[in-house]
Backbone as JSON, one array per atom type, in Angstrom:
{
  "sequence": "XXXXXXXXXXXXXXXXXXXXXXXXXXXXXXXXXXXXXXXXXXXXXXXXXXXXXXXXXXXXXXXXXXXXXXXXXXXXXXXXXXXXXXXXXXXXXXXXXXXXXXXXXXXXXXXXXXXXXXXXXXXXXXXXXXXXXXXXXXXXXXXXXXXXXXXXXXXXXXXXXX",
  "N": [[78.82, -24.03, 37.01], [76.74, -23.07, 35.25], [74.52, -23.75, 36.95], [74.79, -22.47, 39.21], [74.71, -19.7, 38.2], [71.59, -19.81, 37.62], [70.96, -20.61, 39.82], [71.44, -17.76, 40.92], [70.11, -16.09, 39.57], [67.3, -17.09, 40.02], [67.05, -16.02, 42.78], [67.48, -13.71, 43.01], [65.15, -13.25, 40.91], [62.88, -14.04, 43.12], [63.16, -12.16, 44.88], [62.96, -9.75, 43.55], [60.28, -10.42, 42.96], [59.0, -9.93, 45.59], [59.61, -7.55, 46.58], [57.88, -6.08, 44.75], [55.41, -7.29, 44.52], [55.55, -5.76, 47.98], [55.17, -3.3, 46.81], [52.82, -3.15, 45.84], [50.11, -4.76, 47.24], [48.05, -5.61, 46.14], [48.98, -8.43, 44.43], [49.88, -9.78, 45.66], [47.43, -10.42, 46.83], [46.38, -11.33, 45.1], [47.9, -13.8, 44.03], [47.62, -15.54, 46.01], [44.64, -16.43, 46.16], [44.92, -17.62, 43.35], [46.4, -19.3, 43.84], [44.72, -20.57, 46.0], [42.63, -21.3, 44.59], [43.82, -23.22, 42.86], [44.82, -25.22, 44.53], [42.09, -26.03, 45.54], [40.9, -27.3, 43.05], [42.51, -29.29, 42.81], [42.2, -30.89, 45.38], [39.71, -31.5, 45.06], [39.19, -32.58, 42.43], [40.56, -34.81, 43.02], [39.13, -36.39, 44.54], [36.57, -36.6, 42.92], [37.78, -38.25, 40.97], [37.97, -40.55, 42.29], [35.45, -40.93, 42.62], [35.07, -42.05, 40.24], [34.85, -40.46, 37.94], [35.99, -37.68, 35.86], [36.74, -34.46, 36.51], [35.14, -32.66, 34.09], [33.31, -34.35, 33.49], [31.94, -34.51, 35.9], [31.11, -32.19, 36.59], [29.37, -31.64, 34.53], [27.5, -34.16, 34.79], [26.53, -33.22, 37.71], [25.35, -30.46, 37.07], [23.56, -30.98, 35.31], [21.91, -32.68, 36.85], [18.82, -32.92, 38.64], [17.77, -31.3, 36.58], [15.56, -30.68, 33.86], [17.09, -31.41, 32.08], [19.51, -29.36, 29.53], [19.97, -26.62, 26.97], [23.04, -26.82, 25.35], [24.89, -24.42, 25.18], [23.55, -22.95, 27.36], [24.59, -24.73, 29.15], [27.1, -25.05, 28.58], [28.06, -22.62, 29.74], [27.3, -22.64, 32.31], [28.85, -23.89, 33.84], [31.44, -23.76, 33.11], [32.77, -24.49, 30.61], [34.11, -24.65, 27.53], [31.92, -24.74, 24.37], [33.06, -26.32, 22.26], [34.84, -28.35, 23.64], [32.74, -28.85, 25.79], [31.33, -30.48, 24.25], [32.67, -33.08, 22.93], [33.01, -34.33, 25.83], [30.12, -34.23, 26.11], [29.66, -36.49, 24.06], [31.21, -38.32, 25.38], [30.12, -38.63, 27.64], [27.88, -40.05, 26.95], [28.43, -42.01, 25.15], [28.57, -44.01, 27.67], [26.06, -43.97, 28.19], [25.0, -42.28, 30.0], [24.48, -40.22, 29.33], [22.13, -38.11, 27.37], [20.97, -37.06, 23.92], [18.66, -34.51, 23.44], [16.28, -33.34, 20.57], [15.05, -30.13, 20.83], [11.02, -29.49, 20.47], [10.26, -27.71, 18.03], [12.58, -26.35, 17.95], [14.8, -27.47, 15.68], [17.31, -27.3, 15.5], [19.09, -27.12, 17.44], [20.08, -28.93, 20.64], [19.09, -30.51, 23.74], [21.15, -31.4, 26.71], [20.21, -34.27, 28.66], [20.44, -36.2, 31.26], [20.5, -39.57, 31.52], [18.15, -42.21, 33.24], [20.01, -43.78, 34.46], [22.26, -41.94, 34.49], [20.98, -40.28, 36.0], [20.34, -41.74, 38.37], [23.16, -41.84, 38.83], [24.13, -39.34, 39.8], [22.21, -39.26, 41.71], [24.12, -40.55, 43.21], [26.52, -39.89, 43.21], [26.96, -36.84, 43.65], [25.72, -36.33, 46.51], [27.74, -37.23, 47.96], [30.08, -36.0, 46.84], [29.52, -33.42, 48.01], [29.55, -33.72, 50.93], [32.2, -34.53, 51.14], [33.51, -32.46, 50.56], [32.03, -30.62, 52.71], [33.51, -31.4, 55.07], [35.98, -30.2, 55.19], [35.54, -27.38, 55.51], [33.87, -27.89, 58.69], [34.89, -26.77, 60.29], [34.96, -24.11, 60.18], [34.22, -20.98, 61.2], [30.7, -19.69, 60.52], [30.15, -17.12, 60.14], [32.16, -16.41, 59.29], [32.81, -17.65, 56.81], [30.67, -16.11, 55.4], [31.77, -13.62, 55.37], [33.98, -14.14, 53.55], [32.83, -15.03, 51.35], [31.47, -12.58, 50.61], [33.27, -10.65, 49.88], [35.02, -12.41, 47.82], [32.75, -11.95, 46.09], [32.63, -9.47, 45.64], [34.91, -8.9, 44.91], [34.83, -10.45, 42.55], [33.08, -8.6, 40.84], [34.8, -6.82, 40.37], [36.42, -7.43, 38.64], [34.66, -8.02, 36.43], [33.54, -6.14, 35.51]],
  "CA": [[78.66, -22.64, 36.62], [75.39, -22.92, 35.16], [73.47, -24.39, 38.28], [75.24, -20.61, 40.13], [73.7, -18.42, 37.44], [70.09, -20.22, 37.99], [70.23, -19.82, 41.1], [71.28, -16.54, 41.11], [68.75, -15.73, 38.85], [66.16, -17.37, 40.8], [67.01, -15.28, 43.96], [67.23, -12.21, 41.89], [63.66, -13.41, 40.41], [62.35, -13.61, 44.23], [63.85, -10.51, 45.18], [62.27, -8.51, 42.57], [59.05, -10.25, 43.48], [59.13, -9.83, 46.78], [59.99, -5.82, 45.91], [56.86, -5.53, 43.94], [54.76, -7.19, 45.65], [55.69, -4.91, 48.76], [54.59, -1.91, 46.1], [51.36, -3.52, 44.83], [50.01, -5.73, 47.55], [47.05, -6.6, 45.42], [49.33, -8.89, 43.91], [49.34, -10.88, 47.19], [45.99, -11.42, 46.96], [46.11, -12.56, 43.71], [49.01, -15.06, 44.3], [46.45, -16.32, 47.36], [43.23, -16.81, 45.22], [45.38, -18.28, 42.07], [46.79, -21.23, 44.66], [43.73, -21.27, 46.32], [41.62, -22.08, 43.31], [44.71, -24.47, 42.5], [44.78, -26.12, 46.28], [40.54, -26.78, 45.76], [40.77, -27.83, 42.17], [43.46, -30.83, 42.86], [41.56, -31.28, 46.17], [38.39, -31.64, 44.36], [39.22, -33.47, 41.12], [41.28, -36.38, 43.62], [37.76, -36.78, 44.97], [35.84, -37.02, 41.71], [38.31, -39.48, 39.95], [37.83, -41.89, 42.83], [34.03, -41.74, 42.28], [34.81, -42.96, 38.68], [34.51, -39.21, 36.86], [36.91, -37.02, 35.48], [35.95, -33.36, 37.05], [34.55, -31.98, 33.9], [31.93, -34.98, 33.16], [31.43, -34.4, 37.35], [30.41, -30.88, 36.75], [27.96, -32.21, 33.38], [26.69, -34.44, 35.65], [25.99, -31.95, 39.22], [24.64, -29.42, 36.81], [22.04, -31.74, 34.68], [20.85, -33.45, 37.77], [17.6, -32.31, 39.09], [17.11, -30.68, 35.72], [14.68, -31.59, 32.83], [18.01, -31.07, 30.6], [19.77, -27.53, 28.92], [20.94, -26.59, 25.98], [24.56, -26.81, 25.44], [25.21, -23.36, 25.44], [23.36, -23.01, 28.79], [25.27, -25.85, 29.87], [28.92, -24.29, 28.86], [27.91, -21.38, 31.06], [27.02, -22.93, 33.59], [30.34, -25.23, 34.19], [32.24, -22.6, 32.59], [33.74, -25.27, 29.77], [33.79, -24.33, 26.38], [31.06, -25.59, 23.83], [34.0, -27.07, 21.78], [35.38, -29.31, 24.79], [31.86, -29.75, 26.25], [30.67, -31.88, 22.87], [33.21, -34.32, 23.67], [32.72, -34.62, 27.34], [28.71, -35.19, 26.4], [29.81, -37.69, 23.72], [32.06, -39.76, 25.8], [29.2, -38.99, 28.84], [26.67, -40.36, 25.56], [28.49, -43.41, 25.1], [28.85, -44.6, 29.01], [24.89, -43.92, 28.62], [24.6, -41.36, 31.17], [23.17, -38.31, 29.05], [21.77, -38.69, 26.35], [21.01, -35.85, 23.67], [17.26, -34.8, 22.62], [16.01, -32.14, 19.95], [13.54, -30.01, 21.46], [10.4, -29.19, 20.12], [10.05, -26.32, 17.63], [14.47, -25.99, 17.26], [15.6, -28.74, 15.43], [18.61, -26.92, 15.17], [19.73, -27.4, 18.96], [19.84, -30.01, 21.27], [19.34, -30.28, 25.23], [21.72, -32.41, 27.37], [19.57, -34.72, 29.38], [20.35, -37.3, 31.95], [19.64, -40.53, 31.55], [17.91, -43.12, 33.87], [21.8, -44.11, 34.57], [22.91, -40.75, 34.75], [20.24, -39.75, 37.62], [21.04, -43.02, 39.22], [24.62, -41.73, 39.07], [23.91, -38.15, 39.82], [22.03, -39.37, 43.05], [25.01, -41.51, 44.15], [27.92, -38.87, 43.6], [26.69, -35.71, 43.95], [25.98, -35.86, 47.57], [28.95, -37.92, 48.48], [31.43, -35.23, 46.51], [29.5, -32.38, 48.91], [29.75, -34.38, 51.79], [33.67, -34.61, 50.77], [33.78, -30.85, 50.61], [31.85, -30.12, 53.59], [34.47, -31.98, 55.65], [36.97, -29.2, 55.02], [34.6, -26.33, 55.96], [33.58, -28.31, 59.08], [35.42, -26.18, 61.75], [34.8, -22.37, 60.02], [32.63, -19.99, 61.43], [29.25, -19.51, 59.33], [30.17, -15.9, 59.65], [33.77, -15.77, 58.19], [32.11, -17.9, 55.37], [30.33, -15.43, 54.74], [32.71, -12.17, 54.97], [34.53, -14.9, 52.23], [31.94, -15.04, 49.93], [31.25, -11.33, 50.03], [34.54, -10.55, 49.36], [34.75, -12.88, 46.29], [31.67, -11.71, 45.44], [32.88, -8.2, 45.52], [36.06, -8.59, 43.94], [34.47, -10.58, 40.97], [32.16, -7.87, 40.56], [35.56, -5.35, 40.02], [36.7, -7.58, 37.36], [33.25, -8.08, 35.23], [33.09, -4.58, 35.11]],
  "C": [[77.21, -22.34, 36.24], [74.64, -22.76, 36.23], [73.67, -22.68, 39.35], [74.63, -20.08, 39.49], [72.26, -18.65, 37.17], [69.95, -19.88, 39.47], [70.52, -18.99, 41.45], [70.04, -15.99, 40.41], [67.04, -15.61, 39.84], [65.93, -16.52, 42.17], [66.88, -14.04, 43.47], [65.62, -12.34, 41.76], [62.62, -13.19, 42.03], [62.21, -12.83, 44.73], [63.16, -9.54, 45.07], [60.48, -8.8, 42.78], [58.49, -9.85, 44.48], [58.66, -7.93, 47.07], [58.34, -5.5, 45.61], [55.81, -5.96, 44.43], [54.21, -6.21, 47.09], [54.52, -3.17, 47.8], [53.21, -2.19, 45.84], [51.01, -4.6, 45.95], [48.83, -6.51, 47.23], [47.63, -7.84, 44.46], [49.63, -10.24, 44.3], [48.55, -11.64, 46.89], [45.59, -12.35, 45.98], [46.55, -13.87, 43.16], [47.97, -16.17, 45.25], [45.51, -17.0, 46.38], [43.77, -17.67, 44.22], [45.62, -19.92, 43.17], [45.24, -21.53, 45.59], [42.62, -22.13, 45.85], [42.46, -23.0, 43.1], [44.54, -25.25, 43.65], [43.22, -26.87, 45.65], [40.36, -27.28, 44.49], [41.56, -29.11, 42.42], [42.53, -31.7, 44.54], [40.3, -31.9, 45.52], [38.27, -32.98, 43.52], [39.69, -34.98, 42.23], [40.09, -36.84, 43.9], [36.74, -37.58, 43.79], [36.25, -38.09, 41.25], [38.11, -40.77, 41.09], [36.42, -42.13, 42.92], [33.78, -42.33, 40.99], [34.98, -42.0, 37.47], [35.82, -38.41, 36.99], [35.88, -35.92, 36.03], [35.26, -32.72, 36.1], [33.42, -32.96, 33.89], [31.86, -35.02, 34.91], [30.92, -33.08, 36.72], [29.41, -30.66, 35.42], [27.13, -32.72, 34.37], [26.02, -33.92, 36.85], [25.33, -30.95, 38.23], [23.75, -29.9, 35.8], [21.15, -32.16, 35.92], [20.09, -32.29, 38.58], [16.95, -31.31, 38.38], [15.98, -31.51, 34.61], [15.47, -31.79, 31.42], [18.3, -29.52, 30.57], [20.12, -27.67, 27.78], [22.52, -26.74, 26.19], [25.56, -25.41, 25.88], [25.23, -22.9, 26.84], [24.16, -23.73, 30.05], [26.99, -25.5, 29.76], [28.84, -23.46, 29.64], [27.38, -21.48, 32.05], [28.05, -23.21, 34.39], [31.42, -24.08, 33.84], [33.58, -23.48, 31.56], [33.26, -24.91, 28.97], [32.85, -25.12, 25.71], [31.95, -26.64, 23.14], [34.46, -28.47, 22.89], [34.11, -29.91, 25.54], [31.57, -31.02, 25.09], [31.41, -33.18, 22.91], [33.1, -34.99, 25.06], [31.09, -35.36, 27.09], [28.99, -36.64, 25.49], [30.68, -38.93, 24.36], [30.71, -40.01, 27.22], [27.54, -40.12, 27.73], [26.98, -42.17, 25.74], [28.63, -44.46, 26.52], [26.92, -44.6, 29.17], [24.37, -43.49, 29.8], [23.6, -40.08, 31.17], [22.98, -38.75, 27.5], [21.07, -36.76, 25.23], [19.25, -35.93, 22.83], [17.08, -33.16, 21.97], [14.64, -31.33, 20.52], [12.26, -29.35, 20.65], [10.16, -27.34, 19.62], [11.74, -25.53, 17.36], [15.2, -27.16, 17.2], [17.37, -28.24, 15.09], [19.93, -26.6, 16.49], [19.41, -28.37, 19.46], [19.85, -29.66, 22.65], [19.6, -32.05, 25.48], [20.47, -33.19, 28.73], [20.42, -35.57, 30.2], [19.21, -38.46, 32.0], [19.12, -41.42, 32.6], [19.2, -43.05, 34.49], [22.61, -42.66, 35.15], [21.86, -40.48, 35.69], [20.79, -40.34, 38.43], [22.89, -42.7, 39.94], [24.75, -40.31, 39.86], [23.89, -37.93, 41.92], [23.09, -39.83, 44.49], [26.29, -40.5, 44.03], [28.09, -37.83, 43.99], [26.63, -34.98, 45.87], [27.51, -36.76, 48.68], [30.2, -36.57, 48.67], [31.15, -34.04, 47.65], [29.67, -32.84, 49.95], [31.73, -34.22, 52.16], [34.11, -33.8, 51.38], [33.28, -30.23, 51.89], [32.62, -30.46, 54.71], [35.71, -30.61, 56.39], [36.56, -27.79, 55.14], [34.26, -26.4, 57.31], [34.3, -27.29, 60.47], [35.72, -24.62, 61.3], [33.94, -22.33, 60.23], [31.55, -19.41, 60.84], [29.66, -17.8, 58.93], [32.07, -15.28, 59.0], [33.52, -16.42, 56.92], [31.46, -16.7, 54.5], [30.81, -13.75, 54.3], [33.8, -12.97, 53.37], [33.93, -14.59, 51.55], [31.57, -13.74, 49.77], [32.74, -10.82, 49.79], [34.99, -11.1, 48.0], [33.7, -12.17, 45.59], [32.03, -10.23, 44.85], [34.21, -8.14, 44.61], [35.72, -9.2, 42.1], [33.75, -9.8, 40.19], [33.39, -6.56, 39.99], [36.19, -5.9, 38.31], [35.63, -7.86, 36.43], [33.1, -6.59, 35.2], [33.78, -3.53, 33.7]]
}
């Protein structure tokens, strides 16, 4: 009896999406983009963890390298991880001796994330591997539907920052 009124439910629940959807088909798109960002995040991260990194200390590391360092702040908005959750990520990236943290001259009251020796070294060796990864899966689209993509994102992120 139960297991019947779930899955009635559940067909009901489809139904009605289905319905509304039909009325709103920006809702489509938004279903699309939500699994698509889900599809390239699990795609992504499987990649990272077999170079050794969890995806956020991958995206510490890709966005220090080939810098002279950032602040932290700079560095949450870059990655788009909170300052709270980055400070752990640099201290566990701290103790593997990858980044290392320095006060900069004239604000002893901030710090910038550096890469260390180790962390370049590491930077150099994953960074173009993980794009390499990624360009794989791009490898048979047309340069110019890439780019009706990216103006399209570009355009729709521009409706919600507004």
């Amino acid at each position: 009896m139960r297991e019947e009124i779930l899955r009635e439910t559940t067909i009901q629940s489809s139904t009605d999406l289905q319905e509304t959807t039909a009325k709103a088909p920006f809702l489509a798109v938004l279903r699309e983009l939500a699994q698509a960002y889900h599809a390239f995040s699990a795609y992504s991260a499987a990649h990272v963890r077999q170079l050794g990194l969890t995806p956020a200390q991958f995206d510490v590391i890709a966005t220090l390298g080939n810098t002279q360092g950032m602040p932290l702040s700079q560095l949450a908005q870059k990655t788009l991880i909170t300052k709270g959750t980055l400070t752990g990520i640099i201290d566990r990236l701290e103790e593997k001796n990858l980044v290392r943290r320095e006060v900069p001259v004239g604000d002893r009251r901030s710090f910038l994330a550096v890469l260390t020796p180790a962390g370049e070294a590491l930077f150099a060796r994953v960074f173009p591997a993980h794009i390499a990864y990624l360009r794989q899966t791009f490898a048979d689209v047309d340069a110019d539907d890439l780019e009706q993509v990216r103006r399209i994102l570009r355009e729709l992120r521009g409706r919600f920052q507004e």
